[in-house]
C-alpha positions as CSV (number, residue, x, y, z in Angstrom):
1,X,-69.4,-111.3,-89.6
2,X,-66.6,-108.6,-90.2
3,X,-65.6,-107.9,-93.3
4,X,-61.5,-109.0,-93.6
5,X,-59.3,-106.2,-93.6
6,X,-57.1,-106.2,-97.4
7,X,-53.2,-107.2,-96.9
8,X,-51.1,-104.9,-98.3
9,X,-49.5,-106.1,-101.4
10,X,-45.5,-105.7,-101.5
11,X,-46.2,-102.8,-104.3
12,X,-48.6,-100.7,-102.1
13,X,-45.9,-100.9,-99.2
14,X,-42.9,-99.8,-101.6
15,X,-45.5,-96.8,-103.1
16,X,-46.1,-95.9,-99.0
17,X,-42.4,-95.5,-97.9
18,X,-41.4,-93.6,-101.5
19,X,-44.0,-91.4,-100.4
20,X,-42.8,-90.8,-97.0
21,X,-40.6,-87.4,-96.7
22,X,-37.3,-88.4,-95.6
23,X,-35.5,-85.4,-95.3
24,X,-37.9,-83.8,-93.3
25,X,-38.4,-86.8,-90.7
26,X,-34.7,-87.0,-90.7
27,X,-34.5,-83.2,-89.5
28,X,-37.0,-83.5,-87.0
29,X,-35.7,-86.4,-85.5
30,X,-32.1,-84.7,-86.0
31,X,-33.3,-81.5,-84.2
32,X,-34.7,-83.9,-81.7
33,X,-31.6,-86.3,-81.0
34,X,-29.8,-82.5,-80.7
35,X,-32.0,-81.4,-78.3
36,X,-31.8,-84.8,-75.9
37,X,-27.9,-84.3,-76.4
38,X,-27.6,-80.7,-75.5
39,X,-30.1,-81.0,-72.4
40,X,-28.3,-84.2,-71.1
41,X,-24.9,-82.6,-71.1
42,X,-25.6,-78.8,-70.1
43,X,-27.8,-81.1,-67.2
44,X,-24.8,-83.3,-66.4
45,X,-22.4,-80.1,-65.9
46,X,-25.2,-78.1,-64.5
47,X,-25.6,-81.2,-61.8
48,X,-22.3,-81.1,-60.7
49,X,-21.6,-78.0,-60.5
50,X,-24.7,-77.6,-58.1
51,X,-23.5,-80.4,-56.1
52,X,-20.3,-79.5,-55.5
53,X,-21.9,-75.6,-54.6
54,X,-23.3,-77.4,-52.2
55,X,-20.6,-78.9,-50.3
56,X,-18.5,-76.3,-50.4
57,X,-21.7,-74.0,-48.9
58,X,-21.7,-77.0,-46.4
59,X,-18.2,-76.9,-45.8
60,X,-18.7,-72.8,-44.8
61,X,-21.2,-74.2,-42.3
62,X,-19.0,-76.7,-40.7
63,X,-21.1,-79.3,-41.6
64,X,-19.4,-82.8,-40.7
65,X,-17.0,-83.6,-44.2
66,X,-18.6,-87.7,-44.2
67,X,-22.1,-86.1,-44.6
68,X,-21.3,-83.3,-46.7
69,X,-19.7,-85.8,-49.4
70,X,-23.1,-87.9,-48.6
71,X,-25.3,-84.8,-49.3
72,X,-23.1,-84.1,-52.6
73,X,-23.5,-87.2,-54.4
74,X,-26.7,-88.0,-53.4
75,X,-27.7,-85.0,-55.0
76,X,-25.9,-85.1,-57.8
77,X,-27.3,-88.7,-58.6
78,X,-31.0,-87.5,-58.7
79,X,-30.0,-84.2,-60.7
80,X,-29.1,-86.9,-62.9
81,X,-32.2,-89.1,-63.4
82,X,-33.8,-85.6,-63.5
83,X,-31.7,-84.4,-66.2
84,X,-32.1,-87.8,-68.0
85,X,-35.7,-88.4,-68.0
86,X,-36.1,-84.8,-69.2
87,X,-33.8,-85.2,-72.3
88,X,-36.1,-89.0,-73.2
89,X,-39.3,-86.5,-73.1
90,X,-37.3,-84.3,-75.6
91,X,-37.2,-87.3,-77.7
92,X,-41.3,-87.8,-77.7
93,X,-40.6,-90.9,-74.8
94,X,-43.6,-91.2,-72.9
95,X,-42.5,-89.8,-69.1
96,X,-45.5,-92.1,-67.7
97,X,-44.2,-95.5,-68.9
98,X,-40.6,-93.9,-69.1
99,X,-41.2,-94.0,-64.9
100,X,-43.1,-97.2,-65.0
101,X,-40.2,-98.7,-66.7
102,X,-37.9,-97.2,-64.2
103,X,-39.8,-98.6,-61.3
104,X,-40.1,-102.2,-62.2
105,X,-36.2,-102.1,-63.2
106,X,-36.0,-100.4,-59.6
107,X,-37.3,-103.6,-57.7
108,X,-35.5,-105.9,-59.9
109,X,-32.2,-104.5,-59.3
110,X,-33.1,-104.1,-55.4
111,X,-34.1,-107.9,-55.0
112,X,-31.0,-109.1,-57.1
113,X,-29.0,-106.1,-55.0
114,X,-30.5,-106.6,-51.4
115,X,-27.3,-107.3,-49.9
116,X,-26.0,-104.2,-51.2
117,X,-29.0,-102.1,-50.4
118,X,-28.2,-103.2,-46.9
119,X,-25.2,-101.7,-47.0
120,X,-26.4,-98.4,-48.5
121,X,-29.0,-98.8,-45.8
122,X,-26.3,-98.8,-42.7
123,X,-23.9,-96.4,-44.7
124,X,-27.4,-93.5,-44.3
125,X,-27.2,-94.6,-40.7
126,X,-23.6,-93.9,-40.4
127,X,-23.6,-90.8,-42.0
128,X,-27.2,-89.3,-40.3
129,X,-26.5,-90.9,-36.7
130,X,-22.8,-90.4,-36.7
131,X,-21.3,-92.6,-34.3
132,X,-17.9,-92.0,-34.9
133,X,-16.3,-89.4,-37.5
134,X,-13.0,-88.7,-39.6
135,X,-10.4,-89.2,-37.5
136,X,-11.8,-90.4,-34.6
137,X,-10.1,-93.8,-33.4
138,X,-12.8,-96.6,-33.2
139,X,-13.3,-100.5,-32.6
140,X,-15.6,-101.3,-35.3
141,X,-16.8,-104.5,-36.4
142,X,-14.0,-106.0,-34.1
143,X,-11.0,-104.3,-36.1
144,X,-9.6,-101.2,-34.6
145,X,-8.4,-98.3,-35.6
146,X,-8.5,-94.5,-37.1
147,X,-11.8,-93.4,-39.6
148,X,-10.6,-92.8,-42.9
149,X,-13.8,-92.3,-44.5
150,X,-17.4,-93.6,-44.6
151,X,-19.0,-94.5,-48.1
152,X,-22.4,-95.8,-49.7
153,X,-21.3,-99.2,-49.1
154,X,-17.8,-99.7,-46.8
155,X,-16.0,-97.7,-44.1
156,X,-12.3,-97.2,-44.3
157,X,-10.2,-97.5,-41.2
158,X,-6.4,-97.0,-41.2
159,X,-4.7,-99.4,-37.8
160,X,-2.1,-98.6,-36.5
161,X,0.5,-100.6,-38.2
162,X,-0.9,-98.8,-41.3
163,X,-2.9,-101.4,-42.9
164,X,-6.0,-100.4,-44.5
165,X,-9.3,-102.4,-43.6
166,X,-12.5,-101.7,-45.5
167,X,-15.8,-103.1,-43.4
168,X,-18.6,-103.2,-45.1
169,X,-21.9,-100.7,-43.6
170,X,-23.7,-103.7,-43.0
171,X,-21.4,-105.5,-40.3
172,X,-20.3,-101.9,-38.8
173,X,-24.1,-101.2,-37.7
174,X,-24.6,-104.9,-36.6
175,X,-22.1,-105.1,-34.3
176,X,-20.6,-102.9,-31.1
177,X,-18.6,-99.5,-32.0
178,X,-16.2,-98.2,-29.0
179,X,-15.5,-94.7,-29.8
180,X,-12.1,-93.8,-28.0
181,X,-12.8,-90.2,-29.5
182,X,-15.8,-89.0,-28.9
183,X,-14.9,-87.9,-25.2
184,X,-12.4,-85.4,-24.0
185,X,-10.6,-87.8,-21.5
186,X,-10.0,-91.7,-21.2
187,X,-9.2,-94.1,-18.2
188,X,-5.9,-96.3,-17.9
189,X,-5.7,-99.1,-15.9
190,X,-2.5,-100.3,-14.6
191,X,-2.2,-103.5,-13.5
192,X,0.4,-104.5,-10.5
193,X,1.0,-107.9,-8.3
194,X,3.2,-107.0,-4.7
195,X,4.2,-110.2,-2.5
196,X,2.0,-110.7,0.3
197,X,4.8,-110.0,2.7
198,X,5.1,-106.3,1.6
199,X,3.5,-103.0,3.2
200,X,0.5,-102.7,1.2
201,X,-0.7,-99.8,2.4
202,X,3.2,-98.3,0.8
203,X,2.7,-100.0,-2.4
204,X,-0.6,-97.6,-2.9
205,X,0.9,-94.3,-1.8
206,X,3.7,-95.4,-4.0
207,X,0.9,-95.7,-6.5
208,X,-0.2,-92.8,-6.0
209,X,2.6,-90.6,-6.1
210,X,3.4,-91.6,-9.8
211,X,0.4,-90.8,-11.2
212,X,0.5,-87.4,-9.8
213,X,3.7,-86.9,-10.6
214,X,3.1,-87.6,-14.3
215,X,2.6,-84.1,-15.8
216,X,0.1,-85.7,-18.2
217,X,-2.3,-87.7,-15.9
218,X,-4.8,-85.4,-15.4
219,X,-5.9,-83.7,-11.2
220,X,-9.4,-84.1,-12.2
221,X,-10.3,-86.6,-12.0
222,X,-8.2,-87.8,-9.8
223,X,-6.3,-91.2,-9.6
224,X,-6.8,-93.7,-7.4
225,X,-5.7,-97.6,-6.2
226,X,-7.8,-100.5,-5.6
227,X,-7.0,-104.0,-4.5
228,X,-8.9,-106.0,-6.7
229,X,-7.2,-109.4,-6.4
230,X,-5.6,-112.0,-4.1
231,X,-3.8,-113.9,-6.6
232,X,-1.7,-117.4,-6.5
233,X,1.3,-115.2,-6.1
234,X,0.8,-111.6,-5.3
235,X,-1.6,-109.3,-4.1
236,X,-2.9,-107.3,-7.2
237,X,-3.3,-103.3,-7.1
238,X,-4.8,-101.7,-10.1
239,X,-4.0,-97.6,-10.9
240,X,-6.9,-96.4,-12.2
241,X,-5.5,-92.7,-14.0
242,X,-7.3,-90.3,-16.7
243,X,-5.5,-88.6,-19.6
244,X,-6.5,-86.7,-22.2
245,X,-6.7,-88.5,-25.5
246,X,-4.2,-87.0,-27.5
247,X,-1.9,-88.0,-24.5
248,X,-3.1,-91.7,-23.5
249,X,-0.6,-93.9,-25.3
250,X,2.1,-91.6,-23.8
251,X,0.9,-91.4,-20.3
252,X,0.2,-94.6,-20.0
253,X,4.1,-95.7,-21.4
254,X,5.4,-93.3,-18.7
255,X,3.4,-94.6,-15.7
256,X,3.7,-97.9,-16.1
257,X,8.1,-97.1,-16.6
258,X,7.4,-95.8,-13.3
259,X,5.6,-98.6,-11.6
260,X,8.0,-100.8,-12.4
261,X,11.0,-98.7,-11.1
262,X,9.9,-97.3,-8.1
263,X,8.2,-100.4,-6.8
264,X,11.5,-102.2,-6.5
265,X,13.4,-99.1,-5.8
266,X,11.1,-98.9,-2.7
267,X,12.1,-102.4,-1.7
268,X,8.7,-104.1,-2.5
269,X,8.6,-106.9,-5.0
270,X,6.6,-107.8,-7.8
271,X,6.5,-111.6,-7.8
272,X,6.0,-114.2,-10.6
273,X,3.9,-117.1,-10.9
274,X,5.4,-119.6,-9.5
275,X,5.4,-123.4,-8.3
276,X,6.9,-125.5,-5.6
277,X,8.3,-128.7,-6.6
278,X,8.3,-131.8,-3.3
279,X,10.8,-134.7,-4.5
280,X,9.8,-137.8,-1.6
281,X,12.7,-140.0,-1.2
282,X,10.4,-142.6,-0.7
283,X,8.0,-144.8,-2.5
284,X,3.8,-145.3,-1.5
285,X,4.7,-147.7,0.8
286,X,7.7,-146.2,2.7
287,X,10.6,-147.8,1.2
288,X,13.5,-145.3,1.1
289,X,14.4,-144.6,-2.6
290,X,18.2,-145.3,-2.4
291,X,17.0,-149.0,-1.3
292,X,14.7,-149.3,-4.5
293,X,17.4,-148.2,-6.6
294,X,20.0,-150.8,-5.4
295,X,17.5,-153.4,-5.4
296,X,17.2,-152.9,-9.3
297,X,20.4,-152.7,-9.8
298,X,21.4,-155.8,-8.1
299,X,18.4,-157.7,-9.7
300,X,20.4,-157.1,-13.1
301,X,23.3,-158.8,-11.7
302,X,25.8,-156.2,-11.5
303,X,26.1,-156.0,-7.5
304,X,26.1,-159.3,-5.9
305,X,24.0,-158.4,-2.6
306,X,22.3,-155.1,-1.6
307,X,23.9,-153.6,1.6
308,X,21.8,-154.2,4.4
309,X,20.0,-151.3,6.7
């Protein structure tokens, strides 16, 4: 059997901490505490200032702005555990279970966090596949509109009626982007209904003739008509034109003026839905109305025989 160890009495623990050196621990640990202080701010300034070197070299390069900001805090954020973990080793921390530490607080964070790790997830997607950039005007996650800027976590659009909508990453990868911007020219489609008594081959030089009459419809391609309907009402033509983007919302407001003026000033119509209304002036059975009428009238007592046929 082992011998017992001796407990410490409460005298022999005073005698061990009189005999401890106070002043000196309290200067190492001082020096120490100074040393973690000085390393953790000199590394903080020294972080950004590297990280916004870097965006500015990127800017030089006409790197994209959305990943250049991406590439700038990024870096600056592991500068920063860098800087920190060095100034805990200045304080005698143990960098092994220091990281250890880290790491289990790392998946503990992620599970509770997942939804927003999917976000960070899409938002590196975003920025590395680049889909759309600043500026360009998008349909993203079903809401449309101009790229304000693409975060971690959310994409900024601004619509048109200047409202700002903020989509998170998540539901911006998961779903259809239309970029209206990433090509030099788009399509408009014009829409027209003529009566079915009208020249139709007239209505599509008519067509025609506006679109490349319009200074900004562009000659290549070139616009054309098709008949894509025969409706309730009208025959349907459909202008298919090509603008440059800049010039769409323009173009388009200036053909379809156009349409609408020179297809009646060529004496063709563009008819409306409409319905035809037959009133029978008798009932199932052939019984004129007028005789129905007097019968109920006379059944009430007010006429004292109906006239006869």
């Amino acid at each position: 059997m082992q011998a017992k160890q001796p407990v410490a009495t409460p005298g022999e623990i005073v005698k061990d901490i009189r005999g401890i050196d106070w002043l000196q621990l309290l200067e190492t640990w001082g020096l120490k505490l100074l040393a973690a202080t000085v390393i953790f701010l000199v590394g903080m300034w020294l972080a950004r200032r590297l990280s916004l070197g870097l965006e500015r070299v990127m800017g030089r390069a006409h790197v994209d702005s959305t990943l250049s900001g991406f590439l700038r805090r990024t870096s600056y954020a592991a500068m920063m555990v860098l800087v920190l973990v060095t100034a805990l080793t200045s304080l005698g921390v143990n960098p092994t279970s220091m990281l250890a530490v880290l790491g289990a607080a790392g998946l503990a964070v992620g599970l509770a966090l997942k939804d927003s790790l999917s976000n960070i997830a899409s938002g590196v997607m975003l920025i590395v596949l680049r889909p759309f950039r600043v500026g360009d005007h998008v349909i993203a996650a079903g809401q449309e509109g101009v790229v304000l800027e693409v975060r971690i976590f959310q994409t900024r659009l601004r619509a048109f009626d200047q409202r700002l909508i903020i989509l998170p990453n998540s539901e911006v990868t998961t779903a259809p982007i239309i970029n209206y911007s990433s090509l030099p020219t788009r399509r408009m489609e014009i829409v027209v209904g003529i009566g079915y008594d009208d020249d139709l081959k007239r209505a599509q030089q008519i067509l025609l003739d506006i679109a490349r009459a319009n200074p900004l419809i562009l000659k290549d391609p070139a616009p054309f008509v098709q008949v894509t309907n025969l409706g309730e009402s009208s025959v349907e033509l459909k202008l298919y034109a090509f603008a440059k983007n800049a010039d769409f919302g323009d173009a388009k407001s200036q053909v379809t003026e156009s349409v609408r003026t020179d297809i009646i000033g060529n004496g063709l119509n563009i008819p409306y839905p409409q319905r035809d209304l037959h009133v029978y002036h008798h009932n199932a059975d052939g019984t004129p109305l007028t005789e129905i009428i007097t019968r109920s009238v006379a059944d009430d007592g007010d006429v004292a025989a109906a006239p006869k046929a």
